[in-house]
C-alpha positions as CSV (number, residue, x, y, z in Angstrom):
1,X,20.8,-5.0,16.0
2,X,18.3,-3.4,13.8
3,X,17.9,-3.1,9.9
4,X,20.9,-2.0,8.0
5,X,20.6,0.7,5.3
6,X,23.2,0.2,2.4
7,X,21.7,2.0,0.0
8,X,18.9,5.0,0.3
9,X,16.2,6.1,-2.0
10,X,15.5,10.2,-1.6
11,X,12.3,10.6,-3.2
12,X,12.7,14.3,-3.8
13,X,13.9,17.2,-5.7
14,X,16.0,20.1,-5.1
15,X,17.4,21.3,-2.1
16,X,15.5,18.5,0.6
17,X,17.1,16.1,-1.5
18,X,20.7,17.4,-1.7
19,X,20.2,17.6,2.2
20,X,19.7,14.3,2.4
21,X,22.6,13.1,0.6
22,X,25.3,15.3,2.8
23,X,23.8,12.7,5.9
24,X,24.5,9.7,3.9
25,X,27.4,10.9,2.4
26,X,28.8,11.4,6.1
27,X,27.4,7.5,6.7
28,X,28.7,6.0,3.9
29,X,25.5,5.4,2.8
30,X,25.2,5.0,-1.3
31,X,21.8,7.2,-2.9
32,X,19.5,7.4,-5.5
33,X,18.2,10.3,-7.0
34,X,15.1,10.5,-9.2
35,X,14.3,13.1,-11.7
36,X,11.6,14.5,-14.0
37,X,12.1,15.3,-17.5
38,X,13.3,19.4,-16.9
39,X,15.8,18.6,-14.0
40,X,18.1,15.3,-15.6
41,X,20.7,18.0,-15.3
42,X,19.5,19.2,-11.5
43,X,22.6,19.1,-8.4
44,X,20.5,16.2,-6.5
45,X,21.0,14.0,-9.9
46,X,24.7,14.9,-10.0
47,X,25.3,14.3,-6.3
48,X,23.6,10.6,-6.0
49,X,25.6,7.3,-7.0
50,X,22.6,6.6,-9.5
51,X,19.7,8.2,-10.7
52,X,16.3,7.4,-12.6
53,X,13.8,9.2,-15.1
54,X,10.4,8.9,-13.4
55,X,8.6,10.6,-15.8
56,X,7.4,14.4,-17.4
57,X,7.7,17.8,-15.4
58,X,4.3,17.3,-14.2
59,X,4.5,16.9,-10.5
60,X,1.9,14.3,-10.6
61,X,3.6,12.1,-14.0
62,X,7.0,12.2,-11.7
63,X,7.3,13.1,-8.1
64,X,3.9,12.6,-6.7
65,X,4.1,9.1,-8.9
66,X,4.0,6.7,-6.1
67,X,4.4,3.6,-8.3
68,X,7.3,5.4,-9.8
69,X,9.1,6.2,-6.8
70,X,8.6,2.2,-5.7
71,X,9.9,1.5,-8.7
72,X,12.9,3.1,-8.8
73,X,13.6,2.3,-4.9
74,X,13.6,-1.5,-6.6
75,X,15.6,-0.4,-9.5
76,X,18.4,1.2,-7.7
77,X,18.6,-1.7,-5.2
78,X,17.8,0.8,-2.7
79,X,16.4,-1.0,0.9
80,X,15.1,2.3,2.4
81,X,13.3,5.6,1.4
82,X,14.0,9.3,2.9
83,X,10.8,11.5,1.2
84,X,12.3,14.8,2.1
85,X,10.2,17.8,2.5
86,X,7.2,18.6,0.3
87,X,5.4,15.8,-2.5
88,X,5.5,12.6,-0.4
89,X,6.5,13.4,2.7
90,X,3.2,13.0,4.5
91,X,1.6,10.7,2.2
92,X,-0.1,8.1,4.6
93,X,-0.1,5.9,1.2
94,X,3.0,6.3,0.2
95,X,4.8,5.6,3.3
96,X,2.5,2.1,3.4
97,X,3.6,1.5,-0.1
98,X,7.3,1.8,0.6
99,X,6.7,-0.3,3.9
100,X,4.9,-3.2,1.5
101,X,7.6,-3.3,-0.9
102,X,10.1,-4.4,1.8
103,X,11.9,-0.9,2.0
104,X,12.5,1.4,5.0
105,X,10.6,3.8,5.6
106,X,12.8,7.2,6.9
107,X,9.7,9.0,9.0
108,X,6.9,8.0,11.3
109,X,4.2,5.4,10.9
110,X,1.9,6.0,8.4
111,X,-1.3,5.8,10.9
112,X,0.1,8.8,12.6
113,X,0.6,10.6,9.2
114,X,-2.7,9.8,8.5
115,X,-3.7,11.2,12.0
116,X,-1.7,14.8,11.8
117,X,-2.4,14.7,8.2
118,X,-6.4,15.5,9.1
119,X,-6.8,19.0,11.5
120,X,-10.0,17.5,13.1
121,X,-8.2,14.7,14.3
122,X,-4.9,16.6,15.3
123,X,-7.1,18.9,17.2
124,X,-9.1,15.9,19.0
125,X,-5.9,14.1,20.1
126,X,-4.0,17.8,21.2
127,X,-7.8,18.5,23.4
128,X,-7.1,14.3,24.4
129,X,-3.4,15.4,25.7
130,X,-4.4,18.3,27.3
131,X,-3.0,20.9,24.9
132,X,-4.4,24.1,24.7
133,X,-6.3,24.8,21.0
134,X,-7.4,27.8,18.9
135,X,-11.0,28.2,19.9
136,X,-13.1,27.2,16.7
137,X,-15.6,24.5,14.8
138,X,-14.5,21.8,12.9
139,X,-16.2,19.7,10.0
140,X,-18.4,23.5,9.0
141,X,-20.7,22.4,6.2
142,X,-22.3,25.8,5.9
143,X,-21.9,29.8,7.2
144,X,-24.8,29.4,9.1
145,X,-22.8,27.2,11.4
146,X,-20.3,29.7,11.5
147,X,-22.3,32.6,12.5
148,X,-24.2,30.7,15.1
149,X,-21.1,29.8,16.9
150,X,-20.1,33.6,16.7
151,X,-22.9,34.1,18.6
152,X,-22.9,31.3,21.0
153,X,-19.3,32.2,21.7
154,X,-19.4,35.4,21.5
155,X,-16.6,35.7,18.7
156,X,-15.2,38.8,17.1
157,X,-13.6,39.1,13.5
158,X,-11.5,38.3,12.3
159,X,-11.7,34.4,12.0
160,X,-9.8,31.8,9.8
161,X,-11.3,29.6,7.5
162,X,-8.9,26.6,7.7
163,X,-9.1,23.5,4.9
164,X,-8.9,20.2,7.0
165,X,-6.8,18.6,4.5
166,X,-4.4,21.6,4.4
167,X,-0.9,22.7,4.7
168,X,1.8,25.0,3.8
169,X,-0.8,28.1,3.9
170,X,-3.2,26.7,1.3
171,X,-6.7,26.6,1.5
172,X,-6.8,29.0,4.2
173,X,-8.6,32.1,4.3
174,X,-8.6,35.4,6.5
175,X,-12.5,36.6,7.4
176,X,-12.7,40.1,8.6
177,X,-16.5,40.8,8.6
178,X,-19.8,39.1,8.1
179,X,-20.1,40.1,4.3
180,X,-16.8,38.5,3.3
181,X,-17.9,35.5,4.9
182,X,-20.1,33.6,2.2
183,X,-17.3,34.6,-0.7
184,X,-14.5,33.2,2.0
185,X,-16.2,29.8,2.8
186,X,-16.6,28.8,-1.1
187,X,-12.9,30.2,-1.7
188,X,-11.9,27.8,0.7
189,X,-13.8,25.1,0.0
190,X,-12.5,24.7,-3.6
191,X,-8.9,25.6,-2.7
192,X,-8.9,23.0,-0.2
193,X,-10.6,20.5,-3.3
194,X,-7.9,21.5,-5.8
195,X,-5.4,21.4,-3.5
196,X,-6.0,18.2,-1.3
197,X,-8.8,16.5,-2.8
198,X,-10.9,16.9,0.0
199,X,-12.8,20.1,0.7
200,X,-13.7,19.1,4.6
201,X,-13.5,22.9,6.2
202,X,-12.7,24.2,9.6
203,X,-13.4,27.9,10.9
204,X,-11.0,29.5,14.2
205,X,-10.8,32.6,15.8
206,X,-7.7,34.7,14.2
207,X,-5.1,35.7,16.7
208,X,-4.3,38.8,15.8
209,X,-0.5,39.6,16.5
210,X,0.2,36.1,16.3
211,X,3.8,34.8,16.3
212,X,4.4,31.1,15.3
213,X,6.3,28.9,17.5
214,X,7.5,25.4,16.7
215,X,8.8,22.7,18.7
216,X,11.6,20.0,17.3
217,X,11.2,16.5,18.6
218,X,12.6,13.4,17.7
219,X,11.1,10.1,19.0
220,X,12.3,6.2,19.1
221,X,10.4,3.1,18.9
222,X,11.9,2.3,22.6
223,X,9.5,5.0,23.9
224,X,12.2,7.6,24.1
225,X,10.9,11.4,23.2
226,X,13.0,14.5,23.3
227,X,12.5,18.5,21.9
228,X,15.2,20.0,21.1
229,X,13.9,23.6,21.8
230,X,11.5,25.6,19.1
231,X,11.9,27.4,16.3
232,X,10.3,30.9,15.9
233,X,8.5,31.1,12.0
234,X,6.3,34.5,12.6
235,X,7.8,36.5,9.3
236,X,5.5,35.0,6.8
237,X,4.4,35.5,3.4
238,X,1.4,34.4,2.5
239,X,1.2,32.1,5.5
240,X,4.4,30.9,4.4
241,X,7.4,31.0,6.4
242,X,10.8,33.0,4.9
243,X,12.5,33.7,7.8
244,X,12.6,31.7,10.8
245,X,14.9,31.4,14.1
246,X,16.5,29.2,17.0
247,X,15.5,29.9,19.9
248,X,12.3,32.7,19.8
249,X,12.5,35.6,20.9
250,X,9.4,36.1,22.4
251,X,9.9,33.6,25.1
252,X,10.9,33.8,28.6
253,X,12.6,30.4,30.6
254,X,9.1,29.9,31.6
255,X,7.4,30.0,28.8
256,X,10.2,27.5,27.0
257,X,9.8,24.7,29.4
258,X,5.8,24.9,29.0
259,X,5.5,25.0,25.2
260,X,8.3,22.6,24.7
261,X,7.3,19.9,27.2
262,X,3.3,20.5,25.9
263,X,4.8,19.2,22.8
264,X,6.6,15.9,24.1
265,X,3.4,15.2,25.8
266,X,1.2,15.5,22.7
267,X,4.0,13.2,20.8
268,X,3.7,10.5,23.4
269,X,-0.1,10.5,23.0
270,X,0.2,9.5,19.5
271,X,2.8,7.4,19.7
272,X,5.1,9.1,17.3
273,X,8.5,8.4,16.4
274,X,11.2,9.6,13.7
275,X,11.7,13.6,13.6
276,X,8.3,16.0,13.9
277,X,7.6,19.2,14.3
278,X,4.5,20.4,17.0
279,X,3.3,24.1,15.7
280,X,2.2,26.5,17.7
281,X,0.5,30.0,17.6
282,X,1.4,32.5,20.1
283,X,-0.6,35.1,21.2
284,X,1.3,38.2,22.7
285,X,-1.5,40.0,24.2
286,X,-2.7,37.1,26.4
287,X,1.0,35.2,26.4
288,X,-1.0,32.0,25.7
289,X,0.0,29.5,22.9
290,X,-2.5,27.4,21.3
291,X,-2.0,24.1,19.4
292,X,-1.8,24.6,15.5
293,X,-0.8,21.2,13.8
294,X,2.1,18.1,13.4
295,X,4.1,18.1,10.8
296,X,4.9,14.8,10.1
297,X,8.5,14.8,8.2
298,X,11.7,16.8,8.2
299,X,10.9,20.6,8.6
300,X,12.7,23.2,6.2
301,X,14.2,24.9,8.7
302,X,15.5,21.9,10.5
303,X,18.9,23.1,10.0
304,X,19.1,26.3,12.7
305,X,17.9,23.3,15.3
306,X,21.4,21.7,13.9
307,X,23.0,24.5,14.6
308,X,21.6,25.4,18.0
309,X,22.4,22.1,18.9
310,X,25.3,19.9,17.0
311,X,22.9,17.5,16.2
312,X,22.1,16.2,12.6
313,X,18.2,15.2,12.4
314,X,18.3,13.4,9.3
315,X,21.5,11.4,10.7
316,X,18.7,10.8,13.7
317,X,16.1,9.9,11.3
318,X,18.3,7.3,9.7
319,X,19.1,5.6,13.0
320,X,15.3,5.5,14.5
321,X,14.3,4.3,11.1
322,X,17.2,1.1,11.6
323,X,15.7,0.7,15.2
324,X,18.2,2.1,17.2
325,X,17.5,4.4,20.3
326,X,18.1,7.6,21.0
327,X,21.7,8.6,21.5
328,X,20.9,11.3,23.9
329,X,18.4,11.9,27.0
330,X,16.7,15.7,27.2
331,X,19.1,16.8,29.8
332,X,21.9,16.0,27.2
333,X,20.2,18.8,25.3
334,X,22.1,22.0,25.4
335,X,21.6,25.0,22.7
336,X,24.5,27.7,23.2
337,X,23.9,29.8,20.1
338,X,21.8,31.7,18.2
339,X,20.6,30.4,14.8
340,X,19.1,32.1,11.8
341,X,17.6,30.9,8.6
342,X,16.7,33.1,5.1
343,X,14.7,31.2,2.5
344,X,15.9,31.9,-1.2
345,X,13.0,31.8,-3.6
346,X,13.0,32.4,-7.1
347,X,10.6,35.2,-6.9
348,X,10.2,38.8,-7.3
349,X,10.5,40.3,-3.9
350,X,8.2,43.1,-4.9
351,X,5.7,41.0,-6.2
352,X,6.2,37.1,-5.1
353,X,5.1,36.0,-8.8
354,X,7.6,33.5,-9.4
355,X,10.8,34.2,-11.4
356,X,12.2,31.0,-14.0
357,X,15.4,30.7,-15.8
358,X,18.8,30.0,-16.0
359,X,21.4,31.1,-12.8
360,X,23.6,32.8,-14.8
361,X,25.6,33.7,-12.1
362,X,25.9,32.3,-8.3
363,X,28.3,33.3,-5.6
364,X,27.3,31.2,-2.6
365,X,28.1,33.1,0.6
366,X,30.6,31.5,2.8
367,X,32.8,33.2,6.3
368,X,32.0,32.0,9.8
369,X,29.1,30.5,11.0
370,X,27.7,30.6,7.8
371,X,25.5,27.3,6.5
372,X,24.2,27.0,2.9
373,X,21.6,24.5,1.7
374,X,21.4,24.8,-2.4
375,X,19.6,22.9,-4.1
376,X,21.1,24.1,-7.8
377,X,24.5,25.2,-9.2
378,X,25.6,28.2,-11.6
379,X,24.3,27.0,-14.9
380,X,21.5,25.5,-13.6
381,X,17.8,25.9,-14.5
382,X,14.9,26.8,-13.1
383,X,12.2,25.4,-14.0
384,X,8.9,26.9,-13.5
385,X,7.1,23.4,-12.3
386,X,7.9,22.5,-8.9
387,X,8.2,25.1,-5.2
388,X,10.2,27.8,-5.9
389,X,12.7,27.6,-3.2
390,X,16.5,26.7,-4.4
391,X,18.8,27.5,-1.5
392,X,18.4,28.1,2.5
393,X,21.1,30.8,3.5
394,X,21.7,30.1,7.4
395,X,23.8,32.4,9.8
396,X,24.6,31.8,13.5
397,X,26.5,33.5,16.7
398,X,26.3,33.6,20.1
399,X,23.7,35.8,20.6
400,X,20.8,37.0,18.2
401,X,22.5,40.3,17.2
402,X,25.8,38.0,16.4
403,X,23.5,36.0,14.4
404,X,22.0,39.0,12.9
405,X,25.1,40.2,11.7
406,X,26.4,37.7,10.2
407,X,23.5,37.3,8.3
408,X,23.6,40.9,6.7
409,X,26.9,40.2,5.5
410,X,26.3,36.9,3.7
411,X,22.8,38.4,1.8
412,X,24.1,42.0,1.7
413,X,27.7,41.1,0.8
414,X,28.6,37.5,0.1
415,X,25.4,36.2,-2.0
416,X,25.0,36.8,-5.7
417,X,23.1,35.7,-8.0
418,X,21.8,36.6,-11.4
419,X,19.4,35.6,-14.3
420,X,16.3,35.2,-12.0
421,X,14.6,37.4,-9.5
422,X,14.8,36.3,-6.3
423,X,14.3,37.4,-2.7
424,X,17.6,38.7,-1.4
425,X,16.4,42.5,-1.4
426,X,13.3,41.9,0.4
427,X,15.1,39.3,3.0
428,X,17.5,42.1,3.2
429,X,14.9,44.8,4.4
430,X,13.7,42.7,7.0
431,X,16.6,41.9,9.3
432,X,17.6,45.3,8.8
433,X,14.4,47.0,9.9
434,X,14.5,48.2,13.6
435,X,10.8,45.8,14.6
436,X,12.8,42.7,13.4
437,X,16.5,43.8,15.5
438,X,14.2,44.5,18.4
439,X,12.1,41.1,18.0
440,X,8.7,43.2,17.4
441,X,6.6,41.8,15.2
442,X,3.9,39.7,14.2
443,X,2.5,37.1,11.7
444,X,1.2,39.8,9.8
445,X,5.3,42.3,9.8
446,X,5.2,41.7,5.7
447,X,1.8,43.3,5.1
448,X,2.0,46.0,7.3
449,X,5.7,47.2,6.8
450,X,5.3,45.7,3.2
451,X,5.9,49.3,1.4
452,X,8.5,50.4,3.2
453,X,10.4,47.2,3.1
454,X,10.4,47.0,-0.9
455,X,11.7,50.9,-0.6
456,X,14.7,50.0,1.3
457,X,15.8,48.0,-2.0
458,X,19.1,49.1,-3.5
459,X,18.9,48.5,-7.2
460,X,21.3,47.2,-8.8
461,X,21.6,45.8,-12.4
462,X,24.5,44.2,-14.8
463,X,24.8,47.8,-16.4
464,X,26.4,48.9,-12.8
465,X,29.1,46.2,-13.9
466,X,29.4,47.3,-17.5
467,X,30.3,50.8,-16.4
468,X,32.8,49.1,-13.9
469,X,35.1,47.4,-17.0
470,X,34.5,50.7,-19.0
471,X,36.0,53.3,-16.2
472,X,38.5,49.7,-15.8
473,X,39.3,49.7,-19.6
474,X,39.4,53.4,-20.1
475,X,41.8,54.0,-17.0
476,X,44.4,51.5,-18.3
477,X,44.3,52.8,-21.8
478,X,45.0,56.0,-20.4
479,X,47.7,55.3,-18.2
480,X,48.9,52.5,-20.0
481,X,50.0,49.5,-18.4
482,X,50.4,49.4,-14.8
483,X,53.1,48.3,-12.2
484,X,51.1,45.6,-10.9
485,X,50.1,43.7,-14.3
């Protein structure tokens, strides 16, 4: 019954790829790790059963080296390939490749890739399926287009200016007035180029006090699709998530059933299967969500959804990818907590310019209901080539508050680490401001509240511990030695 993996190629870096090897530890499933140049020494390489160079730091000499990566699958006698999140993991191409070499692919066809991977398409096939969608253009080759459908529609700034190729909050820029429009479109434009090769633009209205909701489904090749609730992703930093939380806030019983069956529906139109994510936006003023995009892979913040739920997606992954059905049905689908997830970046949380070195120090936080996803060790370096993200700190309870709580005292109390910036202080700030406790707030909570956040830092440096051992030292050579020593 189905294909057998023995051993699995995880065609990533960091901490998607140490993620991937707790799952096929679990299994009994043997790895392989692959590594540039600056990370032979990284946690994933220590945690497979073998490992290969693929090349220089250079993202595109090593991990986006798709003749590399087929290589090494080969190499390691490896008969399937998990791409992780980030690099590969929606490469249309790459998924082909591993599929033509005789390997497994872990994820879902590569025609659907291919499909989600393109906003113009995603949007046609959501307006096929009958999901609602942002009011916009698509395929804009010049402003005058844009204004004209301001006019036709009777549009008001601000507006988006979205590449098609895009992802992960590049090539996408906010237009708040009609002179910031022909400076917007080329900024795009050549983003979207640099970034994706491909500098195809859309424009949509903006919702102003946004929040982002995401739905988790997972999907067989027996026809079998089931969510397993959203995910709410509004704190953002540059249109990139930090914070993010099972199940939202914002909705009502109602609301739940709509958004996450609107998803299903959308995932059976396409035929998708493996573990995907359908993104929404949420506007509060109207309580109307609107289709936003597919991501085709394991989500970063896949692991509150574990939590929620006592599931393991990867583990799901694994088994769809072998052929096998669904274990469960949707009414098997309970969530009975609440679930929180921080994302550590080496950064500085004033600032977000990126922060490289060597950990000098790290105390991982641990207690109940606490879940840590690390992708380095104390020791370890980091380097200053690949996404800056090296752990995911994740709290739950039974309520959000519980949840809340437990995650003050595992960044406020438990976490430490030292010889890079990163952005415990700000992440800090945020659950403890009174908006976020009361579940107020929008895409836009880091710009507005920005200031006051960064003044709720406490600072603290090594000389705090240096005066520590001197009042230590100076009180035991005054009182000489002590009862307890």
């Amino acid at each position: 019954m189905g294909k057998k993996i023995n051993k699995l190629l995880v065609a990533n870096r960091g901490v998607p790829a140490v993620r991937v090897m707790h799952t096929c530890r679990d299994r009994k499933i043997r790895t392989a790790a692959v590594y540039s140049t600056p990370d032979r020494l990284a946690h994933h390489v220590f945690m497979a059963d073998s490992a290969v160079h693929i090349g220089e730091a250079p993202p595109v000499e090593s991990y986006l080296n798709m003749e590399h990566m087929i290589n090494a699958a080969l190499q390691t006698g490896s008969d399937a390939v998990h791409p992780g999140w980030g690099f590969l993991a929606e490469n249309e191409k790459f998924a082909r490749m591993v599929m033509d070499a005789g390997l497994t692919w872990i994820g879902p066809p590569p025609e659907v890739i291919r499909l989600m991977g393109d906003k113009i398409q995603a949007k046609k096939i959501a307006k096929r399926a009958n999901v609602p969608t942002i009011p916009g253009i698509i395929d804009v080759k010049d402003i005058k287009e844009i204004k004209k459908w301001l006019r036709k529609e009777n549009v008001e700034f601000p507006i988006m200016i979205k590449a098609a190729a895009g992802g992960g909050g590049r090539g996408m820029v906010k237009v708040e007035s009609e002179e910031e429009l022909a400076t917007a479109f080329s900024q795009a434009k050549s983003e979207s180029m640099r970034a994706f090769g491909d500098d195809t633009i859309l424009v949509e209205k903006y919702i102003e006090f946004g929040r982002h909701i995401e739905v988790q489904v997972v999907a067989d090749e027996h026809g079998n699709i089931v969510h397993l609730f959203e995910r709410e992703c509004t704190i953002q930093r540059r249109n990139q998530k930090i914070i993010e939380e099972a199940p939202s806030p914002t909705l009502n019983e109602n609301l739940r059933n709509e958004i996450c069956f609107t998803a299903v529906r959308l995932m059976r139109e396409m035929g998708y299967r493996s573990a995907g994510t359908v993104e929404f936006i949420f506007d509060t003023s109207t309580r109307k969500f609107y289709f936003l995009e597919v991501n085709t892979r394991l989500q970063v913040e896949h692991g509150i959804t574990e939590l929620i739920t006592g599931l393991d997606i990867v583990s799901i992954m694994l088994d769809v990818a072998a052929g096998k059905k669904l274990p469960f049905r949707q009414p098997d689908i309970h969530p009975n907590r609440w679930a929180l997830e921080v994302r550590l970046n080496a950064e500085d949380p004033k600032t977000f310019s990126p922060s490289f070195g060597t950990i000098t120090r790290l105390q991982v936080p641990q207690g109940p209901n606490v879940r840590v996803s690390s992708g380095v060790y104390e020791g370890d370096d980091v380097p200053p080539y690949y996404d800056s993200l090296f752990m995911l700190l994740m709290t739950a309870g039974a309520d959000r508050a519980d949840a809340i709580r437990v995650m003050d005292r595992a960044l406020g109390r438990n976490l430490r680490v030292e010889g890079i910036k990163t952005l415990q202080p700000l992440l800090l700030s945020i659950i403890r401001h009174p908006a976020f406790i009361a579940g107020e707030f929008s895409t836009r909570f880091l710009e507005e509240h920005h200031d006051e956040l960064v003044s709720m830092f406490k600072e603290k440096d090594s000389e705090d511990e240096v005066l520590k051992i001197a009042k230590y030292v100076a009180e035991i050579s005054a009182l000489g030695p002590q009862g307890w020593m």
